[in-house]
N, C-alpha and C positions, 0 to 999 in steps of 0.2 A: 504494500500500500504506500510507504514511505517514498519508495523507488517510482512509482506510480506517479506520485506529486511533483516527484523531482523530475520527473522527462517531461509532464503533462505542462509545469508552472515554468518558463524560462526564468523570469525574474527571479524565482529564490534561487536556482543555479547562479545567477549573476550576483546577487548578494553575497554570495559563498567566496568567490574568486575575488582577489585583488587586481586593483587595475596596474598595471607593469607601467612607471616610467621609462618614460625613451632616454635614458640617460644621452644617446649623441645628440639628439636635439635638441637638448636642453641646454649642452652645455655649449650649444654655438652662441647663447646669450651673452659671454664674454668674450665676443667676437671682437677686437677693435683694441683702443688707446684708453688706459689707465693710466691712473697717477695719485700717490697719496702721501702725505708729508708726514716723515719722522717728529721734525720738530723745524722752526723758520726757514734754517738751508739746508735741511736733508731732505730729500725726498724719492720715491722711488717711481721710473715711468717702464711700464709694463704695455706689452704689442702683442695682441693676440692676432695670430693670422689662418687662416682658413689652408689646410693640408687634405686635399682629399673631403672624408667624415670626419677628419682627425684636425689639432691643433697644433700652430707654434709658437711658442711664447718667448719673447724677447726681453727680458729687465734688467734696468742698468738703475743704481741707487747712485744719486749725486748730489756732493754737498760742493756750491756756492759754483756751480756749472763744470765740478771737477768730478770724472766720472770714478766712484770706486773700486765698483766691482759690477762685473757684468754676469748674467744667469740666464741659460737658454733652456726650455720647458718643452719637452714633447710630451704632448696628450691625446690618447688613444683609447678606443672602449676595447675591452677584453667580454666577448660575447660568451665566452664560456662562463663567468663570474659575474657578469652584467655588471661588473665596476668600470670606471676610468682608470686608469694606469697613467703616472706622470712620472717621466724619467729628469731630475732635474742636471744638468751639465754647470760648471760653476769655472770660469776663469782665473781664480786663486787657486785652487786645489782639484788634484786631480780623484778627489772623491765625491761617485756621483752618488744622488740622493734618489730615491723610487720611491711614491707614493702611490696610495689607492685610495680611489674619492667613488661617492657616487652619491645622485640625486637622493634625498630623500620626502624631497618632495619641489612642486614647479622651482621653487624659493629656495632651498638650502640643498647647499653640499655639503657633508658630512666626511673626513678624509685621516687616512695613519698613515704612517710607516710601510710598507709593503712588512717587512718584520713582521709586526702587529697586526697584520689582516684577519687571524684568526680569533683572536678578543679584542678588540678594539676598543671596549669597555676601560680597558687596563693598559693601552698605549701607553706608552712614554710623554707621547707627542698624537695632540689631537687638531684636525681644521674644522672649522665650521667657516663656511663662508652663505653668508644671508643675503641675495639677493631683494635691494632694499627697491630700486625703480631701476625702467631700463639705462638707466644714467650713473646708479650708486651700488656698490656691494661693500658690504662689512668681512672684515675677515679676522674671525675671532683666530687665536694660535692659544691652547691651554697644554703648557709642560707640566709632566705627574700630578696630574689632577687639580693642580693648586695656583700654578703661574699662568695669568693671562693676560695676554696683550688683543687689544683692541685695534684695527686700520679702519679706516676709511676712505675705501677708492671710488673714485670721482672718473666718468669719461669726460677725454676731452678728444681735441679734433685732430689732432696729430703731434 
């Protein structure tokens, strides 16, 4: 009878299932030119470029138009895990950084360590990035649970 109501009624099957973010379309909403300020003359400008379904990220932090340190970001969906994979590349040192992000909802990305993929609960190292308007995202960084730093990126035009 049960089985009955469930072939008979679609909608309670559809109540059952969750709806699956498209995590690659989503994340083309930080497509373009970022920028957000440490403090007066530090600041960091970030270029996301369109690769395919996938992304390339470009950021250079610079204080007082002297450039620091530069970081180049490939971002990719990993369809076996329906996460994003970010491999980060860094021009001061030759160790690269991989993370795993993925939508958890239109608004926020939730992201660790690849390390830490399997509890992420207990990372070291956590992202949230809040997508505030198509103009603004927040990008919370919380180290062992206790240390948090807040950003605030702004697009701009180039």
């Amino acid at each position: 009878m049960v089985l009955l109501m469930f072939i008979s009624f679609p909608e309670l099957r559809a109540q059952t299932t969750e709806s699956k973010l498209n995590q690659v379309e989503l994340m083309k909403q930080l497509l373009g030119n970022w920028e957000t300020n440490f403090s007066d003359s530090n600041s960091m400008i970030l270029d996301f470029t369109a690769f395919g379904n996938a992304m390339i990220g470009n950021a250079k932090s610079v204080t007082k138009d002297t450039i620091i340190h530069v970081i180049t970001e490939f971002w990719g969906y990993d369809d076996k895990n329906d996460k994003i994979i970010v491999a980060e590349l860094f021009n001061n040192t030759p160790v690269m950084e991989i993370d795993v992000l993925w939508f958890s909802s239109k608004s926020t990305i939730e992201g660790v360590l690849l390390k830490d993929r399997s509890n992420p609960e207990n990372a070291a190292l956590k992202y949230n990035i809040e997508i505030i308007s198509p103009d603004s995202f927040l990008m919370i960084t919380i180290r062992n649970n206790t240390d948090r730093s807040v950003l605030t990126w702004t697009r701009t035009k180039e």
